[in-house]
N, C-alpha and C positions, 0 to 999 in steps of 0.2 A: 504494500500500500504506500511506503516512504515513498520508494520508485518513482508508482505514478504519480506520487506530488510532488515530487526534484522537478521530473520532465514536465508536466505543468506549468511551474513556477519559472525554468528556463525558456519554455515556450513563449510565456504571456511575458516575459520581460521581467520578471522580480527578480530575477539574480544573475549574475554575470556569468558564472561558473557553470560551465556543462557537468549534468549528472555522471555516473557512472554509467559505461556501455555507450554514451550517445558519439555519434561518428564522428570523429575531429573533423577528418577532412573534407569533411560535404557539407558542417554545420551553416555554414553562409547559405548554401543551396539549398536546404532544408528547412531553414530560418526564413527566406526570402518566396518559399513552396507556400507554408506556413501562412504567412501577414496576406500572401498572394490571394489564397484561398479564402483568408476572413473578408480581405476588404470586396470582392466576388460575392460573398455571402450578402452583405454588410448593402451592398450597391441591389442586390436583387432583390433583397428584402424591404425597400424603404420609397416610399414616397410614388412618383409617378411611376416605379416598373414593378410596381407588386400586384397582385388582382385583389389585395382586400381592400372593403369598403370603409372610408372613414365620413361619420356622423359627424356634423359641424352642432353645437347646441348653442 
């Protein structure tokens, strides 16, 4: 369970230090997969490209 909270905590940015096991040499390219993938999420999910509806009151 530690594990998956190191790689979390290095993923989201709270700590500098890569866990134990995570790939040196690919971490920029992983890291970069990563932020890639959220801010895609982040873009699909918000405003005029999403299909839900939002109620003005």
């Amino acid at each position: 369970m530690k594990k998956i909270i190191h790689w979390c905590e290095y993923l989201g940015g709270a700590t500098d230090e890569p866990p134990c096991g995570f790939p040196q040499g690919l971490s920029w390219l992983i890291l970069g997969a990563w932020w890639a993938l959220l801010v895609v999420l982040i873009v699909t999910c918000c405003g005029q490209s999403s299909k839900f509806i939002y109620i003005d009151f």
